[in-house]
N, CA and C atoms as an extended XYZ file, in Angstrom:
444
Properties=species:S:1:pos:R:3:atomname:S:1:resname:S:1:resid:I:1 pbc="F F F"
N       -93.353      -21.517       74.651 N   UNK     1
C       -92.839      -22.685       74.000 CA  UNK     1
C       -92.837      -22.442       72.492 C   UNK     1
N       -92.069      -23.028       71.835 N   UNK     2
C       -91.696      -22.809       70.482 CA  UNK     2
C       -92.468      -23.726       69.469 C   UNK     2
N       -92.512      -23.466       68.026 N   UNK     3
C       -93.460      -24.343       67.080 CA  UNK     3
C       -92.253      -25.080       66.461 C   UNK     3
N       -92.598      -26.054       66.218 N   UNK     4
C       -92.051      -27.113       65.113 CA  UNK     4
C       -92.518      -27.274       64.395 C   UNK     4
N       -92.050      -27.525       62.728 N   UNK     5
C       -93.518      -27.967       61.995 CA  UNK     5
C       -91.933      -29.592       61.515 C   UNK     5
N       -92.867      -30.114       61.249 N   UNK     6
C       -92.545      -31.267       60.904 CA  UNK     6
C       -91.500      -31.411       59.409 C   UNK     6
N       -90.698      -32.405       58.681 N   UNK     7
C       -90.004      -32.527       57.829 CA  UNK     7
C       -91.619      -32.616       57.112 C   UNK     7
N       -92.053      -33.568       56.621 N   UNK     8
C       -93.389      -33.377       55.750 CA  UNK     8
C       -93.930      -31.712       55.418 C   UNK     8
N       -94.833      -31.801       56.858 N   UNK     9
C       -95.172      -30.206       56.294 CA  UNK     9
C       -94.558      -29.247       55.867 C   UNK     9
N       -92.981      -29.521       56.121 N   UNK    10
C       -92.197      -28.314       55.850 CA  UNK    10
C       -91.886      -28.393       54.199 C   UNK    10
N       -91.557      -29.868       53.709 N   UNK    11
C       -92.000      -30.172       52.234 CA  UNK    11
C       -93.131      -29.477       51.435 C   UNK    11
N       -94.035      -29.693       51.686 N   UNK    12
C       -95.587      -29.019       51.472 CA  UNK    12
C       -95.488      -27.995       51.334 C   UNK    12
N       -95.069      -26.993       52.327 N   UNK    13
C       -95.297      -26.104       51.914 CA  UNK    13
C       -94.161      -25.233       51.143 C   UNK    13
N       -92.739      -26.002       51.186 N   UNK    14
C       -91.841      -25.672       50.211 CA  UNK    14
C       -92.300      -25.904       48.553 C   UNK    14
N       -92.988      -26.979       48.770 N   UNK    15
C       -93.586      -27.304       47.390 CA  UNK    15
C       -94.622      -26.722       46.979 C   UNK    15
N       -95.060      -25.794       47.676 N   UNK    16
C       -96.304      -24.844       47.542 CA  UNK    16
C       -95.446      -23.694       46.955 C   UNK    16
N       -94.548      -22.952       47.300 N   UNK    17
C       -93.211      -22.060       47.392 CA  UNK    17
C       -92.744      -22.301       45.837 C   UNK    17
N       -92.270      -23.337       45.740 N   UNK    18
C       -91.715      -23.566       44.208 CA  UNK    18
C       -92.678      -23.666       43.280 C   UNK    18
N       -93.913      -24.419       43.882 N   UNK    19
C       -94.749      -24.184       42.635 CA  UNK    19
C       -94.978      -23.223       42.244 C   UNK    19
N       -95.473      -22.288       42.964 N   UNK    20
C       -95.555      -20.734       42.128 CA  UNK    20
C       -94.187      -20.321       41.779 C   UNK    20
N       -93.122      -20.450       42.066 N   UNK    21
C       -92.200      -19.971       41.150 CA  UNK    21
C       -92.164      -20.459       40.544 C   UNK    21
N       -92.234      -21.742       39.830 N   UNK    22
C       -91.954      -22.198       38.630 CA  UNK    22
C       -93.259      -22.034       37.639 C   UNK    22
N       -93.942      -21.295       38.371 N   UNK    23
C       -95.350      -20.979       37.161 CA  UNK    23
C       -96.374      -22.026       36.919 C   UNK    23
N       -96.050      -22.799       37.758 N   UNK    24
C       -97.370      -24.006       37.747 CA  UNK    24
C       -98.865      -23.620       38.095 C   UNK    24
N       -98.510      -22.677       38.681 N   UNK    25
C       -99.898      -21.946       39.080 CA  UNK    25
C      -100.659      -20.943       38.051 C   UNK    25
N       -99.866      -20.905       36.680 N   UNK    26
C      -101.118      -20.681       35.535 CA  UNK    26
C      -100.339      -20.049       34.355 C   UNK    26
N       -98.328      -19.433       34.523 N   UNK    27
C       -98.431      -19.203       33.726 CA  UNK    27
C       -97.215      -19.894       32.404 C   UNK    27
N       -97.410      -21.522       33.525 N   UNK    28
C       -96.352      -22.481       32.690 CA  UNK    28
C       -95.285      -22.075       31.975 C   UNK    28
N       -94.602      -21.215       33.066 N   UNK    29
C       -93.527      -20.389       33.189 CA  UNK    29
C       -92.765      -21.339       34.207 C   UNK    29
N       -91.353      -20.314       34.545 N   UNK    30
C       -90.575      -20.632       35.579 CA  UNK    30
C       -89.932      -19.040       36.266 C   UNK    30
N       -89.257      -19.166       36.959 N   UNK    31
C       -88.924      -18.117       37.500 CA  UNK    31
C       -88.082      -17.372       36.862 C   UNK    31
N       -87.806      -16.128       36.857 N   UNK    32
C       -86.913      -15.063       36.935 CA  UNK    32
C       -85.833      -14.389       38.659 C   UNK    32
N       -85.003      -14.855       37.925 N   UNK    33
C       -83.810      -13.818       38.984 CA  UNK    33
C       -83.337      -12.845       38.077 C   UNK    33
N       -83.301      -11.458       39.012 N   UNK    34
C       -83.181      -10.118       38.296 CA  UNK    34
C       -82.026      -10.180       39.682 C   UNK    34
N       -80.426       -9.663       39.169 N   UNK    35
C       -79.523       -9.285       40.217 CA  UNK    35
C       -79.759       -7.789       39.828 C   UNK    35
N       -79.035       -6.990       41.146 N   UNK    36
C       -79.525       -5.731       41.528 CA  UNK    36
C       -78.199       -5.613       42.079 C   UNK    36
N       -77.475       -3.695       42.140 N   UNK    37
C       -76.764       -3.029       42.690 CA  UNK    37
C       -77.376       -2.535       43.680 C   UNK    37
N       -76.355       -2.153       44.765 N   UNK    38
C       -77.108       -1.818       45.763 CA  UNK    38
C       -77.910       -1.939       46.844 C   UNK    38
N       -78.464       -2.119       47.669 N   UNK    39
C       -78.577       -2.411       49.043 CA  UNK    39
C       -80.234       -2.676       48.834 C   UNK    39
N       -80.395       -3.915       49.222 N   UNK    40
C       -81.656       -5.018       48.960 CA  UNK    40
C       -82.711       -4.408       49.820 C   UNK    40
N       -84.094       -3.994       49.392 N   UNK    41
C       -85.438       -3.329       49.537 CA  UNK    41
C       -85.709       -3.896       51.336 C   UNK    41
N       -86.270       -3.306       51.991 N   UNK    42
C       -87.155       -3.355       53.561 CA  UNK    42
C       -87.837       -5.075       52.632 C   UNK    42
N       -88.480       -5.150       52.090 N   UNK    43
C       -88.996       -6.718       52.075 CA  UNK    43
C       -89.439       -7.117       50.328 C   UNK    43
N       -89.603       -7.798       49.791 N   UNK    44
C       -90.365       -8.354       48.623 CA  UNK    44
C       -91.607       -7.627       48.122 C   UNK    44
N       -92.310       -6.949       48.593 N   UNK    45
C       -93.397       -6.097       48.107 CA  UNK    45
C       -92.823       -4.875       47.895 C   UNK    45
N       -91.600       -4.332       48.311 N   UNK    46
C       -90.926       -2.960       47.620 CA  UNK    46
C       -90.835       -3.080       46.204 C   UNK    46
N       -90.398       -2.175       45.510 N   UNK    47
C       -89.590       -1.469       44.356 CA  UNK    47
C       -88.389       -1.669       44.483 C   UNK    47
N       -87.461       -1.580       43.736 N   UNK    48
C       -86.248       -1.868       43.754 CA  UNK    48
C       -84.710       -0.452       43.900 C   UNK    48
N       -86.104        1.078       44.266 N   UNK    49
C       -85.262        1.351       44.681 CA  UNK    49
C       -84.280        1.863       43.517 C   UNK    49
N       -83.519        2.684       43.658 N   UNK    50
C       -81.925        3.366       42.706 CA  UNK    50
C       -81.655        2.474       42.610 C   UNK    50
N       -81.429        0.597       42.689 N   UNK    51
C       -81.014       -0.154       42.340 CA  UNK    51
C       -80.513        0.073       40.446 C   UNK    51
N       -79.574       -0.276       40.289 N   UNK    52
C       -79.671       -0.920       38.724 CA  UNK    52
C       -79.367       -2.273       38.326 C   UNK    52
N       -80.417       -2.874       37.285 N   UNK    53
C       -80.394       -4.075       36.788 CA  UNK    53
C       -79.231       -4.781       36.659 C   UNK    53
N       -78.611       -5.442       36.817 N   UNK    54
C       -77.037       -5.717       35.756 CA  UNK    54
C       -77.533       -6.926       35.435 C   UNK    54
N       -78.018       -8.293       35.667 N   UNK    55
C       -78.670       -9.442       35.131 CA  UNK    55
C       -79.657      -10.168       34.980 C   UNK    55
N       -80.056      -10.488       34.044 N   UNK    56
C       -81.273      -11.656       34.693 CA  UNK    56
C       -81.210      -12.208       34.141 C   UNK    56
N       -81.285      -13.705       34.797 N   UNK    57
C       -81.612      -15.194       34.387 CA  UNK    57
C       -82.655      -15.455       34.836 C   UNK    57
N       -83.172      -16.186       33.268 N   UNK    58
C       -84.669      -16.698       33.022 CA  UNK    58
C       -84.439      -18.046       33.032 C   UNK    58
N       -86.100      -18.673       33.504 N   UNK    59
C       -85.998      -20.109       33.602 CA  UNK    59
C       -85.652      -21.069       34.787 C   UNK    59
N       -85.878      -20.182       35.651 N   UNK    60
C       -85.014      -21.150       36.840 CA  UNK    60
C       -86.363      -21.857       37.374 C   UNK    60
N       -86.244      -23.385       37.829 N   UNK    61
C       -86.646      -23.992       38.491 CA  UNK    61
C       -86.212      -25.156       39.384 C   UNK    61
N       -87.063      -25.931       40.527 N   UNK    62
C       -86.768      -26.676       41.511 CA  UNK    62
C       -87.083      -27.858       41.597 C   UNK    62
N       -86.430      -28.693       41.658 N   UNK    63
C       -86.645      -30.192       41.125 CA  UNK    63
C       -87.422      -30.912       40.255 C   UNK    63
N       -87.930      -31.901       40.626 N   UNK    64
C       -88.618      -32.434       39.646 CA  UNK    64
C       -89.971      -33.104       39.769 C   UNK    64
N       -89.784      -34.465       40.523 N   UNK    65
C       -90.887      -34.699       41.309 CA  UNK    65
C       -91.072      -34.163       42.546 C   UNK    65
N       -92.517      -33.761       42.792 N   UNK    66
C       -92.664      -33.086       44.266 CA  UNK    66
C       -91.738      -31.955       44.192 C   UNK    66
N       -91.329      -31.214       42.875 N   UNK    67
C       -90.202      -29.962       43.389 CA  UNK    67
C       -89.745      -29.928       43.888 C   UNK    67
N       -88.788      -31.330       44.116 N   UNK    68
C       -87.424      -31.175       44.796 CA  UNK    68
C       -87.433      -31.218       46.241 C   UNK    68
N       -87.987      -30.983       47.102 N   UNK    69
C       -88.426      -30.457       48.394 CA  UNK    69
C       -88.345      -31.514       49.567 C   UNK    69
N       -86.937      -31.541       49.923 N   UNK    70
C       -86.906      -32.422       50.807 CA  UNK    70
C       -85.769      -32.334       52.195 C   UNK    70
N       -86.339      -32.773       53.175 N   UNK    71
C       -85.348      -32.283       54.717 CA  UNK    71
C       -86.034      -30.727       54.935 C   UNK    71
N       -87.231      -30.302       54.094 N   UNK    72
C       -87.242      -29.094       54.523 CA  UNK    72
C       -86.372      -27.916       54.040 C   UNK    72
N       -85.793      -28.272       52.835 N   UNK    73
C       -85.006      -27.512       51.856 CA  UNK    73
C       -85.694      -27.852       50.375 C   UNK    73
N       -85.875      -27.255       49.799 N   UNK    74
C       -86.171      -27.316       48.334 CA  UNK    74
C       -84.798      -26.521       47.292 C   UNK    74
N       -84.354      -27.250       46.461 N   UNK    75
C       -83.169      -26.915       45.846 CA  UNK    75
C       -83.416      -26.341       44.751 C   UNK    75
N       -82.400      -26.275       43.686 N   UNK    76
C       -82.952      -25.836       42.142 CA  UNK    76
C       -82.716      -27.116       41.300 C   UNK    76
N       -83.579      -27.302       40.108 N   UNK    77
C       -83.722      -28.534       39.343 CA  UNK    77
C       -82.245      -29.039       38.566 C   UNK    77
N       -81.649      -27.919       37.990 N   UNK    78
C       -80.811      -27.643       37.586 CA  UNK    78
C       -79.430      -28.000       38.250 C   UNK    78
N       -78.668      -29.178       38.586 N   UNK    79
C       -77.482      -28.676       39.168 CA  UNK    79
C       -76.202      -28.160       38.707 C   UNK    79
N       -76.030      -27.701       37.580 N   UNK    80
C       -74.956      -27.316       36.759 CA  UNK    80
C       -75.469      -25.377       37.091 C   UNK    80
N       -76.731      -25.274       37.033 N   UNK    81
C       -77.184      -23.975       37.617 CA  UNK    81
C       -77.454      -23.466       36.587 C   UNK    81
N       -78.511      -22.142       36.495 N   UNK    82
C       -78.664      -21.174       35.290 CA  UNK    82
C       -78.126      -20.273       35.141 C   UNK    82
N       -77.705      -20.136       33.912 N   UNK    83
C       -77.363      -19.090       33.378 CA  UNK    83
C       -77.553      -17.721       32.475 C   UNK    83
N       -77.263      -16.278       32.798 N   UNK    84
C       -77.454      -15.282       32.097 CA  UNK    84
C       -76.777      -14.205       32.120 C   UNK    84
N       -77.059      -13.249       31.101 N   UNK    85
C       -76.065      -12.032       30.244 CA  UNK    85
C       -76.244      -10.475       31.167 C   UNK    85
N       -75.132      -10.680       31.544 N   UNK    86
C       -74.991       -9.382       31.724 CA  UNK    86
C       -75.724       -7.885       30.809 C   UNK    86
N       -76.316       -7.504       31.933 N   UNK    87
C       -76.953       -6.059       30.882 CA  UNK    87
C       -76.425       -4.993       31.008 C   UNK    87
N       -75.399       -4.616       32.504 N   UNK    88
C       -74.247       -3.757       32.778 CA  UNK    88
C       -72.985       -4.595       33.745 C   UNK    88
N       -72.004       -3.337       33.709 N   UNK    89
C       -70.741       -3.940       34.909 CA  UNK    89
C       -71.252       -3.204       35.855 C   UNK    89
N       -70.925       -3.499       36.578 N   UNK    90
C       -71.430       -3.751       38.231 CA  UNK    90
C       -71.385       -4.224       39.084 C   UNK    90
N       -71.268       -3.968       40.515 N   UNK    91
C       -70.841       -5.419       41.781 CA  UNK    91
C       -72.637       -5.617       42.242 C   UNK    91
N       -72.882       -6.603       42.200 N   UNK    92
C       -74.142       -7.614       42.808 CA  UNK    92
C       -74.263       -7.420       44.016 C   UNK    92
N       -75.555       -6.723       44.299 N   UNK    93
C       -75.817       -6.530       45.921 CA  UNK    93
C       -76.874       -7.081       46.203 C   UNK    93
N       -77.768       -7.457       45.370 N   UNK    94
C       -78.785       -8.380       45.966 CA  UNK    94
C       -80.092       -8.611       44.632 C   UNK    94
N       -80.540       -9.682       44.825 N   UNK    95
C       -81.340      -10.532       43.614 CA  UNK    95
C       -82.522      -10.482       44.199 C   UNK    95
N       -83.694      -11.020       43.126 N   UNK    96
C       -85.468      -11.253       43.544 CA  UNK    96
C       -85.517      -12.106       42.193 C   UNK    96
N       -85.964      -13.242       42.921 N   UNK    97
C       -86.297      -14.763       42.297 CA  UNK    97
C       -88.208      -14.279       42.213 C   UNK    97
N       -88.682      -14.056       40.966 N   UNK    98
C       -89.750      -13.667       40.863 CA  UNK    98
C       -90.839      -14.268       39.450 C   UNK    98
N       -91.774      -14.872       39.933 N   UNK    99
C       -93.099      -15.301       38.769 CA  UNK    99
C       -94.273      -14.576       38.653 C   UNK    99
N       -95.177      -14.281       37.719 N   UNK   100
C       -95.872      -13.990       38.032 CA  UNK   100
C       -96.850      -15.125       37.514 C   UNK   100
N       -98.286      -15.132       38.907 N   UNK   101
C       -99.090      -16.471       38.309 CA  UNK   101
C      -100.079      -15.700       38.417 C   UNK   101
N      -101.115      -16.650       37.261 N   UNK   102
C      -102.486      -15.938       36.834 CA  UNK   102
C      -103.692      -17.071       37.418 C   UNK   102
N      -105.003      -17.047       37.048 N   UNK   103
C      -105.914      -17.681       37.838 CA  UNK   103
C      -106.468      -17.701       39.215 C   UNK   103
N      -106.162      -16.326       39.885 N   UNK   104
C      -106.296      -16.595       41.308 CA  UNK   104
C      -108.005      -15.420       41.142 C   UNK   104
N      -108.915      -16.111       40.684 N   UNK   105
C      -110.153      -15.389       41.008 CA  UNK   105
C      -110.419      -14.457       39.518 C   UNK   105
N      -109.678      -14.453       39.117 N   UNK   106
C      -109.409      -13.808       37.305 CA  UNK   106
C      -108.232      -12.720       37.329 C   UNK   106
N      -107.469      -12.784       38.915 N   UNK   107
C      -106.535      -11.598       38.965 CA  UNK   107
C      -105.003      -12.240       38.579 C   UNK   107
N      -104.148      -11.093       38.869 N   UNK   108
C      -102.994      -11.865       38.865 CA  UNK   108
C      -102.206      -11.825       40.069 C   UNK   108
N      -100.868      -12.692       40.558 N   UNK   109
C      -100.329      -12.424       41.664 CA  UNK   109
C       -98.617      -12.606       41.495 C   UNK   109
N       -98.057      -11.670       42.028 N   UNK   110
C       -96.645      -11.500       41.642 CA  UNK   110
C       -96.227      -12.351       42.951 C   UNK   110
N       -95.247      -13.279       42.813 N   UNK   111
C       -94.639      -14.150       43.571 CA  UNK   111
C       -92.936      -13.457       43.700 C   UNK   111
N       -92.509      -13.186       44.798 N   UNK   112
C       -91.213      -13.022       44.835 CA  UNK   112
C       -90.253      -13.024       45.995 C   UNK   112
N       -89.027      -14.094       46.279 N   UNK   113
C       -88.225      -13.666       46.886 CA  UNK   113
C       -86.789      -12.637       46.726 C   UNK   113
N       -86.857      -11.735       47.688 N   UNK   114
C       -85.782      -11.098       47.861 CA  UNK   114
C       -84.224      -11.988       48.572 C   UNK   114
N       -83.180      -11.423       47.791 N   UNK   115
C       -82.371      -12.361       48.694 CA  UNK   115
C       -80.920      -11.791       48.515 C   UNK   115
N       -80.000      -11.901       49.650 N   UNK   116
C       -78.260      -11.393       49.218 CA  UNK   116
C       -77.967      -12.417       47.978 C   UNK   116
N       -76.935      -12.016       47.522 N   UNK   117
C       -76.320      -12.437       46.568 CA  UNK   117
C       -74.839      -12.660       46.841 C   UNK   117
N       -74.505      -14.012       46.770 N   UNK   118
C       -72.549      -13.899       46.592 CA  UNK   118
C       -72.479      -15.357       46.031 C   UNK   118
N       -70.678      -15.207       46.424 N   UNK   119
C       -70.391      -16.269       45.967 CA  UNK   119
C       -69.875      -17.538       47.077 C   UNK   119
N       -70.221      -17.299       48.477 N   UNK   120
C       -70.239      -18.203       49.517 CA  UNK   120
C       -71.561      -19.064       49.611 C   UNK   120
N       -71.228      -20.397       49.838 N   UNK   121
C       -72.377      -20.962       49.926 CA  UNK   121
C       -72.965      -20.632       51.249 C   UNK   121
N       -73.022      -19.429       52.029 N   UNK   122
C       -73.913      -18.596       52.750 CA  UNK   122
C       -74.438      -18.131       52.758 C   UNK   122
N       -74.157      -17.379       51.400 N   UNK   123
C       -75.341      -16.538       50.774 CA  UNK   123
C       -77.004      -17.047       50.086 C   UNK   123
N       -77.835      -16.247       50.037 N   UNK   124
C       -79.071      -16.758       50.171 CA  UNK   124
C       -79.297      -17.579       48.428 C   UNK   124
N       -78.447      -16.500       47.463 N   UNK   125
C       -78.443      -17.090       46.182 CA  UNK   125
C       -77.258      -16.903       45.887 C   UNK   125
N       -76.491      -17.872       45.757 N   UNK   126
C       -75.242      -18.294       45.376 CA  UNK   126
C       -75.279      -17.567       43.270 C   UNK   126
N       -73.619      -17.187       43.458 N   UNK   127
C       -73.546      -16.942       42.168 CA  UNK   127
C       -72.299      -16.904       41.769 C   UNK   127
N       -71.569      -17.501       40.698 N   UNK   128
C       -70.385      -17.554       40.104 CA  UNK   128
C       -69.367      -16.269       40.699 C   UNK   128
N       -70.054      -15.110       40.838 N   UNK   129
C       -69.034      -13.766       40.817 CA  UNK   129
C       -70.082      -13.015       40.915 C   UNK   129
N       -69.611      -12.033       42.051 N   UNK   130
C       -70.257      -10.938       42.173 CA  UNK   130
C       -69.653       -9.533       41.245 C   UNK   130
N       -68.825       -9.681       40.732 N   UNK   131
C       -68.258       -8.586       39.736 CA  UNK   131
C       -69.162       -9.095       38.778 C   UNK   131
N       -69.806       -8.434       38.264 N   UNK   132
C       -70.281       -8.254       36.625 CA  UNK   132
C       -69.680       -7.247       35.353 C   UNK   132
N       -69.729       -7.326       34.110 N   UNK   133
C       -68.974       -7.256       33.095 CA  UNK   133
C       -70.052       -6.953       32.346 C   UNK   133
N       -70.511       -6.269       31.638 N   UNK   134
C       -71.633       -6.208       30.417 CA  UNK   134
C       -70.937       -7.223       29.384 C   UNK   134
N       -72.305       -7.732       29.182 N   UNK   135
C       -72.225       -8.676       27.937 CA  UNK   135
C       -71.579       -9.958       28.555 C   UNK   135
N       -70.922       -9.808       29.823 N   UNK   136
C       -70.528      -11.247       30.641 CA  UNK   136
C       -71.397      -12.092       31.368 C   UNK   136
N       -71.321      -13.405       31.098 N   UNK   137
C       -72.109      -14.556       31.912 CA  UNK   137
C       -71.998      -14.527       33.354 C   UNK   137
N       -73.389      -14.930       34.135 N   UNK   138
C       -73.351      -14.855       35.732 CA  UNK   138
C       -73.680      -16.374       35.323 C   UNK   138
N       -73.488      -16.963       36.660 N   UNK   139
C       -74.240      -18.248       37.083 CA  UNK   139
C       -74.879      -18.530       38.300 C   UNK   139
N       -75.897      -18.988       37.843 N   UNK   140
C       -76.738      -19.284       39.353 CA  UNK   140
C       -76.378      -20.698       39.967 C   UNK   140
N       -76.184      -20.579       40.882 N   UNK   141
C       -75.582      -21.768       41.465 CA  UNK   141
C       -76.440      -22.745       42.506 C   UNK   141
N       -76.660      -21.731       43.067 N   UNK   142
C       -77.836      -22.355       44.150 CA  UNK   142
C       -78.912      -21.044       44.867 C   UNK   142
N       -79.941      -21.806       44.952 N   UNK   143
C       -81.127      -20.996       45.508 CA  UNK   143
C       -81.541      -21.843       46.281 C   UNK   143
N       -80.862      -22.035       47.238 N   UNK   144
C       -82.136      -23.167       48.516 CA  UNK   144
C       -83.373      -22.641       49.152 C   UNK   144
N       -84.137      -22.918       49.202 N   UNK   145
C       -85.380      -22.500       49.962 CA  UNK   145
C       -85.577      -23.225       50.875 C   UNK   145
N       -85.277      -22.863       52.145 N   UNK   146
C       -85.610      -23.454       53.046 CA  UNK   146
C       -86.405      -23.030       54.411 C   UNK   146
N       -87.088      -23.873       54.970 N   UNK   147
C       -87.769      -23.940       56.430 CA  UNK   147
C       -86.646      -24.850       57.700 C   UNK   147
N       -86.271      -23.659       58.511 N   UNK   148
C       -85.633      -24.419       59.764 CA  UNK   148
C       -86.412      -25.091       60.567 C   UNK   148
């Protein structure tokens, strides 16, 4: 037989999820998305791999009260979305939405999702264009986090 977890708990712990990305957990920060060339790592604790950088947008976070986190989706705070500069041209093969938070025992702990990148709202992080341009603007559009 299969688990359910409830709309509540699934809140909770989405809001557990965003809080550390948005740096609430010590370093009153918010997240980083770094887009990446190239074919996205075995899981979130990899390296990135021959990947090369082409963007990152700083600053991203997820709602407001309770971080947004509701139906079991947690959204981004932002709905116009964030934005950032191209560092090369390049086609977008996959992003890591990443914080790092401090206070856990005096250590530190790197928080990060891995995720595809496009411009269908199917994709895991939505983005204006997957062609990049040096010195050209990406946009982040959507990052849902969700529990089915």
């Amino acid at each position: 037989m299969a688990l359910f977890l409830s709309t509540d708990l699934k809140n909770r712990i989405l809001g557990g999820i965003t809080d550390r990305l948005a740096g609430t957990c010590g370093t009153a920060g918010t997240a980083t998305l770094s887009i990446y060339d190239g074919a996205q790592p075995a899981n979130a604790d990899t390296g990135t791999g021959v990947s090369n950088l082409l963007c990152q947008i700083v600053g991203i976070g997820w709602g407001s009260a309770g971080l947004g986190a509701t139906a079991g989706t947690a959204n981004l705070a932002n709905t116009a979305g964030y934005t950032g500069t191209c560092i090369m041209t390049g086609l977008a093969g996959w992003g890591r939405l990443q914080s790092v938070g401090v206070g856990y025992n005096g250590s530190a702990a790197t928080f990060r999702i891995d995720g595809d990148v496009g411009t269908s709202a199917t994709s895991g992080l939505v983005i204006n264009s997957v062609s990049f341009t040096s010195a050209g603007l990406i946009t982040l559009l959507a990052a849902p986090i969700l529990l089915p």
